[in-house]
C-alpha positions in Angstrom: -47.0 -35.0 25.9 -44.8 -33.8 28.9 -42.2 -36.1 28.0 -42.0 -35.4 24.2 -41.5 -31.9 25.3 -39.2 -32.5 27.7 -37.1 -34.3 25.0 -37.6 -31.7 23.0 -36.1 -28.7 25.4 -33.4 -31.1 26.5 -32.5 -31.8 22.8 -32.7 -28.3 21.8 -30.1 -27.4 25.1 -27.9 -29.6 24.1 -27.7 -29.1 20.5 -26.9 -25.3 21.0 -23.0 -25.7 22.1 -20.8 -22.2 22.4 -18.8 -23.8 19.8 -20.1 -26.0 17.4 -16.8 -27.0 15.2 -14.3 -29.0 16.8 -10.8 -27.3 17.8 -8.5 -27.8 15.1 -5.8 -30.0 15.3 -2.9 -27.4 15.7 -5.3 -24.8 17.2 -3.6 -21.0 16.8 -3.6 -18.4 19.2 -6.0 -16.1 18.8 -3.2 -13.0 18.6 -1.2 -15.0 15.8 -5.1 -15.4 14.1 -5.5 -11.7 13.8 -1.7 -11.2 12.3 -2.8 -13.7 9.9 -6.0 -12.4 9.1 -4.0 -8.4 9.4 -1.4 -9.9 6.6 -4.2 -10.9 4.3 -6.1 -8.0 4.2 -2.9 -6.3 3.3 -2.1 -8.5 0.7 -5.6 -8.9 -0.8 -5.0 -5.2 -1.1 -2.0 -5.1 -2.9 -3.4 -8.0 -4.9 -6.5 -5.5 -5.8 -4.7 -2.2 -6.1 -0.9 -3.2 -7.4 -1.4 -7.0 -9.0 1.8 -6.6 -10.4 3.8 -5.0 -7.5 3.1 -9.0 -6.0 3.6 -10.7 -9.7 7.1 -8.9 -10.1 8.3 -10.4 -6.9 7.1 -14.1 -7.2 4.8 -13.7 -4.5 1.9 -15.6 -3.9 -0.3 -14.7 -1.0 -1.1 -18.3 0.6 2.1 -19.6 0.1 3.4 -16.2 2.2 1.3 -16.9 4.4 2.2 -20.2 4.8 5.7 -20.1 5.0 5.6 -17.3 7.7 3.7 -18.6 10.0 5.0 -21.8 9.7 1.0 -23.6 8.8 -0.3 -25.5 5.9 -3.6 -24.9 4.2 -5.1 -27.4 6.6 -4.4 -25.9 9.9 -5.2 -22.0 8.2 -8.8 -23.4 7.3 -9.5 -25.3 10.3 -8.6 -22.6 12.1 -10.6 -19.7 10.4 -13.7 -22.2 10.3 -12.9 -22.5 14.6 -13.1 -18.7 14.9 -15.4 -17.9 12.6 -18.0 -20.1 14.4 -17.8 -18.1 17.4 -19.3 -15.1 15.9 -18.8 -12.4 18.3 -15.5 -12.9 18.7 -14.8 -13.1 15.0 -16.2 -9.8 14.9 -13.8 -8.3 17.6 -11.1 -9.9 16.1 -12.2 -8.1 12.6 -12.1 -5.0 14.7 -8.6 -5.3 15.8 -7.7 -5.9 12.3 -9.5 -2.8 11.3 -8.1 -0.9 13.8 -4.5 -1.8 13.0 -5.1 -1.1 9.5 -6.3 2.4 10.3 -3.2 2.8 13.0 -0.6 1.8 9.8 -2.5 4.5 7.5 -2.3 7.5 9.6 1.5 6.6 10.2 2.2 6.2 6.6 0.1 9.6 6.0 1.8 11.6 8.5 5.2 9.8 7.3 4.3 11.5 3.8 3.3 14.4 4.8 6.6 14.8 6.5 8.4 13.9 3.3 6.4 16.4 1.6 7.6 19.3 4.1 11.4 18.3 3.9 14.0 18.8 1.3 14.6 16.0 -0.6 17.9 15.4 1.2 18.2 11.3 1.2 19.6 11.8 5.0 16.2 13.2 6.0 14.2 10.4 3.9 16.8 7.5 5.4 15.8 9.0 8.7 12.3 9.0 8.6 12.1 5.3 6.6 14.4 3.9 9.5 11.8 4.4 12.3 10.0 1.4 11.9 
């Protein structure tokens, strides 16, 4: 009986690895995993709030995301499946994402509310627009 249970914990030890899915084949920083996952969450939002903002300007969102990162379909999915298995630092990189998100909007706000409070003089509108 010792011995089954002995098995059994050794089994059990082994069976729980920190990372059950293999690396990927091209495997991604982790930084250049959270642009990724930053530019679609931004597009999924266009896609939801302005279909036809991407639709006008032949833009499809895996193919952008492709082409700028210089991945195919494979490596994105073997990828996401990597990070996603480590679940706590899926979550942090989720945050980060959130955070930059929440960093963009309160630019853009206070980059309207200043183009509220200004004449509409294009030199003050090229001005503010330029920053970034």
């Amino acid at each position: 009986m010792k011995n089954i249970l002995f098995i059994f914990i050794l089994f059990l030890f082994s069976a729980c690895n920190e990372n059950p899915v293999e690396n990927p084949d091209k495997l991604l920083g982790e930084e250049v995993m959270i642009d990724i996952l930053y530019d679609i969450a931004i597009l999924q939002a266009a896609e939801g709030y302005v279909p036809e903002l991407l639709n006008s300007n032949n833009i499809n969102s895996n193919s952008f995301i492709y082409d700028k990162y210089e991945i195919d379909s494979v490596t994105y999915y073997q990828n996401h499946k990597y990070y996603a298995a480590d679940v706590k630092k899926y979550k942090k990189m989720y945050t980060e994402v959130i955070d930059r998100i929440n960093s963009k909007k309160k630019k853009l706000e206070v980059k309207n509310l200043t183009i509220e409070g200004v004449e509409s003089s294009s030199k003050a509108i090229d001005d503010i627009l330029v920053e970034d």
